[in-house]
N, C-alpha and C positions, 0 to 999 in steps of 0.2 A: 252269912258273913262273907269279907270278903276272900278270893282264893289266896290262898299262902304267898307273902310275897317272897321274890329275891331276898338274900340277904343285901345285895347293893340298893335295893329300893328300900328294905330297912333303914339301912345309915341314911339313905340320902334323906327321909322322912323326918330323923332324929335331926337331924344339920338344918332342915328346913327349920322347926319348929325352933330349936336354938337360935334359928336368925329372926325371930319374931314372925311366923310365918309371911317370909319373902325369900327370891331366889329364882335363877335360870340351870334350871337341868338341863346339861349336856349331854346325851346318854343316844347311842348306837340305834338307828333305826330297827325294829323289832325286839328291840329289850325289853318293853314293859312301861312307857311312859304313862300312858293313859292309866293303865291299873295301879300306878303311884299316883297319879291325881285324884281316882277316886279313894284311895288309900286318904290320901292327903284331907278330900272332902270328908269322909266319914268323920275322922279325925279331929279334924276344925272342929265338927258340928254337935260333937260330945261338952264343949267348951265355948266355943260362941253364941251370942245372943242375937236372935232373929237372923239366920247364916242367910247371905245371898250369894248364888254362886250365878258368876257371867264365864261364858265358856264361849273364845273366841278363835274362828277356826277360820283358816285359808279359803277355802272352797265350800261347794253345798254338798259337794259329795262325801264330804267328813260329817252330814248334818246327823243322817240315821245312825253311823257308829258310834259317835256318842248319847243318843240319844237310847238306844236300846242299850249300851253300857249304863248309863245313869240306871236308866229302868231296874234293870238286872240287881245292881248293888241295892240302889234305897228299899226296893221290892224284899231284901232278905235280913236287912236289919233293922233292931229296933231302937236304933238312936235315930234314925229319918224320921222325917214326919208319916204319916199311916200311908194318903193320898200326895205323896211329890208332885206338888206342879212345875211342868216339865214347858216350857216356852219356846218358840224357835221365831228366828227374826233373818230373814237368808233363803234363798232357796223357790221363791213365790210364797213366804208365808210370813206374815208379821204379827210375834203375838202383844200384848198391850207393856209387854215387861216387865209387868207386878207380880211375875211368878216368882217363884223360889230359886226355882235353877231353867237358867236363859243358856241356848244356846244362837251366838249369832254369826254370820258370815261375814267376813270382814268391810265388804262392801254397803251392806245394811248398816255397820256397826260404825262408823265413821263419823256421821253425823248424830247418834242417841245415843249408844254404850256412855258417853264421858257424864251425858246430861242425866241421864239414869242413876251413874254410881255417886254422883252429889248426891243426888236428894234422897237418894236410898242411907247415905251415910248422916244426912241431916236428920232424917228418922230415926236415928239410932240403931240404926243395924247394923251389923258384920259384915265387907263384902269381899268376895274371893275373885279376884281376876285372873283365870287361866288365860292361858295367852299359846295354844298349839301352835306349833309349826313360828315361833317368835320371830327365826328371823324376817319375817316376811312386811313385818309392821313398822320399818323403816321409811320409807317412803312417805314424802311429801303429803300425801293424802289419808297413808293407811296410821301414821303414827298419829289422828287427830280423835283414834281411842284414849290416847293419853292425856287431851286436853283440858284432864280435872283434875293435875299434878299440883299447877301453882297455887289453887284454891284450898290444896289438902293443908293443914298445921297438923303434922306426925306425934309434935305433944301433946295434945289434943285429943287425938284418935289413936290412944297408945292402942296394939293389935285391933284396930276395929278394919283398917286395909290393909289386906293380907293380898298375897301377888305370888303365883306360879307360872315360870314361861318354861316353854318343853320347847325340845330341837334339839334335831340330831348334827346340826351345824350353827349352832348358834354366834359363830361369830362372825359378825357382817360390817359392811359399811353403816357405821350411824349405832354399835355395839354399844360403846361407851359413853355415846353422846346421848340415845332414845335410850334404849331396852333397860339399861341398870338402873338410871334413875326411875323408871316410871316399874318395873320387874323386880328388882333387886338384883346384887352381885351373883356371879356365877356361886353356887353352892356344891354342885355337884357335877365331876366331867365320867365316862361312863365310854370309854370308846372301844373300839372293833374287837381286837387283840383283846382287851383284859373280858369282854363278853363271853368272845371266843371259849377261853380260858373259865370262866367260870360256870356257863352253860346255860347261859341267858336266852342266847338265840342258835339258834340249829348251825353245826357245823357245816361248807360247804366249798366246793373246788369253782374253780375258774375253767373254762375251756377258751385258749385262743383262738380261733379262726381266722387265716390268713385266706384274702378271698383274691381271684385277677381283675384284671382290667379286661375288657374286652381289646382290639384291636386299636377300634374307631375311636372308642373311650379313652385310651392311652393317652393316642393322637392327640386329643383336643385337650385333655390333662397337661400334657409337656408345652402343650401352644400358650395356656395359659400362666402355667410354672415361667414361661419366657417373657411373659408381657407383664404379666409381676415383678421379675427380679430389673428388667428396663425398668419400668416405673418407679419402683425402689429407688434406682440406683439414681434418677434423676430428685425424687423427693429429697435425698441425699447431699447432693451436689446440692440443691437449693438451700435445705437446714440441716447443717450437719450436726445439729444439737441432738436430731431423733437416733444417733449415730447410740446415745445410753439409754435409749428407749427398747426394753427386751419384751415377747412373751404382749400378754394381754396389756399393757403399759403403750405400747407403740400403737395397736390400733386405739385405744382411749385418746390419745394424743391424735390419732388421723381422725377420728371422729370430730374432734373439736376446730378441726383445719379446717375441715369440709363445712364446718358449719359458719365458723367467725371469720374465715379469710376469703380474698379476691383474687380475681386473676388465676394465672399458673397455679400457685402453690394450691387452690383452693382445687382447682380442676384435677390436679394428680393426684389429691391426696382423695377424690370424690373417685376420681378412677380407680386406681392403686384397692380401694374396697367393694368397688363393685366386680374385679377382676375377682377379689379374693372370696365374696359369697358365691361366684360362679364355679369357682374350684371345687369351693368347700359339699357345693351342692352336685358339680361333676360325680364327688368322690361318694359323696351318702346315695346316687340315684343310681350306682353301677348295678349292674344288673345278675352280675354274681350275687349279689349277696340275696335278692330274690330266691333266684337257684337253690343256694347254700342253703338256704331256711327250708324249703322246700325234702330237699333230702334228707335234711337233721331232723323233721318232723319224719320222717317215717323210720328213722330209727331209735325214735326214743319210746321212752315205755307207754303205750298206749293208755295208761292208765292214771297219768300224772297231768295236772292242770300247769297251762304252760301261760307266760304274761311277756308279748314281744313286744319289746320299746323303740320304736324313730325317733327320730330327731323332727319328720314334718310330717307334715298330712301327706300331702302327697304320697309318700313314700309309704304311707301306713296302706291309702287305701291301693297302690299299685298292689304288695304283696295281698291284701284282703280278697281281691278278684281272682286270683290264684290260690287260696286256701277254700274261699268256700265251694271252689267246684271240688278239691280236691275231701274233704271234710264239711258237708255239706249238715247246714244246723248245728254246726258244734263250733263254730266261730264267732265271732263278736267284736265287736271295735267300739272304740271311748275316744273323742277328741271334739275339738269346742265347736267341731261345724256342725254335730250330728245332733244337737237339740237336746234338753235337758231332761227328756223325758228320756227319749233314746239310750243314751246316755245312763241314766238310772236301771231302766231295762236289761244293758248289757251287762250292767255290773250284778246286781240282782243275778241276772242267770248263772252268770260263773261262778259267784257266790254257793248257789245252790247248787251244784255242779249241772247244768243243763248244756253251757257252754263249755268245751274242754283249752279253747285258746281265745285269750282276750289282746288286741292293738292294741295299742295306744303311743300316746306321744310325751311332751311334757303334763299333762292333765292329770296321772296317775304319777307323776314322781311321789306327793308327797300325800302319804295317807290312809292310803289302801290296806284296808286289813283283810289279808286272805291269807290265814295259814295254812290252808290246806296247798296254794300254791307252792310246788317245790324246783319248778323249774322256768329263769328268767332267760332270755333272748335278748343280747344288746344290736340290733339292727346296723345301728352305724353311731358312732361311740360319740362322746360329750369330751369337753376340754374341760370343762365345770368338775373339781373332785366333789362337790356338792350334788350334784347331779348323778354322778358314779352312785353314793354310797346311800343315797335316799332311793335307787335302783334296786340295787343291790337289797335292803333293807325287805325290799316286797315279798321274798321270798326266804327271808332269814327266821320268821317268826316261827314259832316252836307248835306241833300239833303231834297227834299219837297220830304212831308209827312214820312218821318222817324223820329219817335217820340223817339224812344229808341232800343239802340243797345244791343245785346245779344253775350256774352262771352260763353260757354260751353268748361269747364276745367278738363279732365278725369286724377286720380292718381289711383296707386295700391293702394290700403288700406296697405296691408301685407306687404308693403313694405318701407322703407324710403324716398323714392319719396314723394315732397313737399303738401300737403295737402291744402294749400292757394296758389292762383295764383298771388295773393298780400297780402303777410303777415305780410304789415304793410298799414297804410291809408286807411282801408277799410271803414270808416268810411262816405268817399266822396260818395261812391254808394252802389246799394243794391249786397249783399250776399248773395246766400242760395246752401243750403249745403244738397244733396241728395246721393244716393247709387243704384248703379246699380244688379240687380240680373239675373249673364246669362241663368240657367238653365230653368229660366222663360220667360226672355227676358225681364220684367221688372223694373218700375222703384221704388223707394219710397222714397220721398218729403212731410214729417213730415210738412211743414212751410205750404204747398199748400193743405193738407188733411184736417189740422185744420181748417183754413181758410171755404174752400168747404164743409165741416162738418157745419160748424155754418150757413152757406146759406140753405141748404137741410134740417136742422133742422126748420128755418124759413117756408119754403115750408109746412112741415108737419103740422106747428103750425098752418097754416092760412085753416087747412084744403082743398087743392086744388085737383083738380082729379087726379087721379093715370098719368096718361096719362103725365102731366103738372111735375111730378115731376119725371118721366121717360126720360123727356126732359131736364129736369135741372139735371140730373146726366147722360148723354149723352154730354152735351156742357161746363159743367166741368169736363168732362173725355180730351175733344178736347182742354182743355185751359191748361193742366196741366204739359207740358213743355214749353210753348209759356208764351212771354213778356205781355199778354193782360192784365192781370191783377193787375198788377203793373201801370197801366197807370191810369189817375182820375179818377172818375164816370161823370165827365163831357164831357171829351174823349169818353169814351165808350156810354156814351148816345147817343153821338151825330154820331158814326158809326154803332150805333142802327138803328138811322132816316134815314140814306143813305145807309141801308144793302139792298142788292141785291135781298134777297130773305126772309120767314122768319124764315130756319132754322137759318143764318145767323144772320138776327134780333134777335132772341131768346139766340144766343149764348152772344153777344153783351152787352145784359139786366142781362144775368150769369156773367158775368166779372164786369159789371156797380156794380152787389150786391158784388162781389167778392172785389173791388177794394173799396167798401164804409165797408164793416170787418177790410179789412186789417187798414184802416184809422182808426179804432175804433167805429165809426161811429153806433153802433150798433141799435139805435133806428131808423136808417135808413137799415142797414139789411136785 
């Protein structure tokens, strides 16, 4: 059977089936989507006649995770059929589509999912259209899954098309216009804070990282900040309607200059953008934040599978040339130039932990299930909050003994680039806000020093040997970018008592006093 769900994947279950099996879950990336689809499927399939399920996914490299999910579930129950045929259409592989349960990649699925679910529904069968990752099927091309909507008579086909769309952002351009009609209404929203709160996905801290400019780097930053704000300011003078244009809204509007106008207005407004992906790209290629990662990786816990995200290629593989000399065989990288094979390869190893740090770019935002990963790398940050929290999400998923996930979010300082990686809601988890120094290679973490300050002081007070306090600012040097101390003094006690060794032990017992400061806790100190 399947594994116990949430009680939020309960109700949402109960609301689906209320709405005639149709509906778009909203629900927090690493909450549980997929294991309420198959929840969902098992479900259907107790009550519908000849079920077909089409399961329609983003990418190919979502093909195998549902595809050993499906396995896994029909394999342990006995409302599936004995032998599931399991179809896949995506990926280099096309199956004939008369299976039971299809899974296809959206790009396959464009042209045959529509023509498929007629005649499957003209057969008299049941058919279930998941729709992963939904908001993505807006698009001109990708919404032509839908194009068996007008041919459907719903009184007709009372529950015989049934409709599940997942996302953890479901609301997009083209929501109300595509998705609801052809998905059904929102039935269930499921977000960060009430997850948090309920215990859906792994709690987890933020680290900010403030990183410099180099000298030269500055230099050609401020040159282009200058030939931005002239340009601006004449785009201005020519249309001063762009004057209420704010935020992503003013470049939408310069995009469409560049494209339908002549002359001047058309050449500033083409300049004015190329100035500002030179910035944009200035500020993600700075070369601290190389450094930064560099350092951050040797002191975090060597035994934690780490997923560091760019913004480009480039920028993935500059840092990759510098990690695998440093970690040589335990790196890996995922991004659309490296081949799909490649690609498969890398993920597979990390999966299996062969690799301990996997690149990537936008290609893993949405999808990845690796709960064993507990700690994410933001390279150089996104303006997309879509992009932030389906990040974020990779490492939120819930595994034994992963007590709390770790975020590490690098920005210029000197530069306009976002300073918060959630600059609203922070409230649900812990914050802290450090600064990187390249010329040193270090770090400095004002919230962690104060803290480690007030333990070390304790040590002195009790009079202890030199030796003993030599020890305790050695294993708060080793905790000083690591999650350990954020954890209870109960926790930490208790990885005290089953530390391996007793440097190990000792370190344990520095966190336990660490983690009882930070509570306030001071009489225990």
């Amino acid at each position: 059977m399947i594994q116990e769900l949430y009680p939020w994947q309960q109700e949402c279950l109960t609301l689906w089936e209320q709405n005639e099996y149709r509906g778009i879950v909203n629900a927090v990336t690493g909450a549980g989507k997929t294991r309420l689809a198959l929840a969902g499927i098992l479900s259907l399939s107790e009550t519908a006649p000849s079920l077909r399920v089409k399961i329609v996914v983003p990418k190919s490299s979502l093909i195998p995770q549902w595809k050993r999910a499906l396995t896994k579930i029909l394999s342990q129950t006995d409302s599936a059929p004995a032998a599931p045929r399991i179809g896949i259409c995506g990926g280099g592989r096309t199956s004939p589509g008369e299976e039971d349960y299809m899974i296809y990649v959206i790009n396959s699925a464009r042209y045959r999912l529509a023509r498929q679910i007629l005649a499957e529904l003209q057969r008299g069968c049941t058919v279930l259209l998941i729709a992963d990752e939904c908001h993505n099927y807006t698009s001109s091309e990708n919404q032509k899954i839908f194009e068996f909507l007008p041919y459907l008579d719903f009184k007709k086909l009372p529950g015989r098309y049934c409709s599940l769309g997942l996302s953890a952002t479901a609301r997009c351009p083209g929501y109300e216009r595509i998705l609801v009609p052809a998905l059904g209404k929102e039935i269930y929203h499921y977000g960060l804070e009430r997850a948090l709160k309920r215990g859906a996905i792994c709690q987890f801290a933020v680290w900010q990282i403030a990183v410099p400019f180099r000298n030269e780097e500055q230099k050609v930053y401020e040159e282009l900040s200058d030939q931005l704000l002239h340009t601006r300011t004449a785009l201005l003078k020519a249309l001063p309607g762009l004057r209420s244009c704010q935020g992503g809204s003013f470049f939408v509007h310069l995009t469409e200059l560049a494209r339908t106008e002549t002359g001047k207005i058309q050449r500033l407004a083409r300049t004015y953008l190329h100035l500002s992906y030179k910035r944009k790209r200035q500020v993600s290629m700075a070369s601290a934040r190389t450094s930064c990662v560099r350092q951050l990786l040797k002191r975090l816990d060597p035994g934690k599978q780490i997923l560091i995200f760019g913004e480009s290629i480039p920028q993935i593989e500059r840092l990759f040339v510098f990690l695998i000399q440093d970690y040589p065989a335990r790196v890996g990288r995922y991004h659309s130039k490296m081949g799909s094979l490649a690609n498969k390869n890398a993920l597979e190893r990390f999966r299996e932990g062969d690799l301990r740090i996997l690149l990537t770019c936008r290609a893993l935002d949405e999808g990845l299930d690796v709960p064993e990963a507990a700690v994410g790398i933001i390279l150089s940050g996104t303006s997309m909050e879509r992009q932030r929290l389906q990040r974020l999400g990779r490492i939120l998923r819930k595994a034994d003994g992963k007590r709390l996930a770790c975020l590490y979010y690098l920005f210029v300082s000197d530069s306009r680039e976002e300073r918060a990686y959630f600059p609203k809601g922070a409230e649900a988890f812990s914050v802290h806000n450090l600064s990187f120094d390249e010329d040193d290679g270090g770090f400095y973490f004002p919230a962690y020093e104060k803290t480690a300050a007030r333990v070390l002081a304790r040590v002195e007070a009790r009079a202890l040997p030199h030796d003993i306090y030599l020890e305790t600012l050695e294993c708060l040097e080793l905790g000083y970018l690591r999650e350990d101390w954020l954890l209870s003094p109960e926790e930490c006690r208790a990885n005290a008592a089953t530390a391996s060794g007793g440097r190990e032990a000792n370190y344990w017992i520095c966190m336990e006093q660490m983690a009882k400061c930070l509570d306030g806790a001071d009489a225990l100190c």
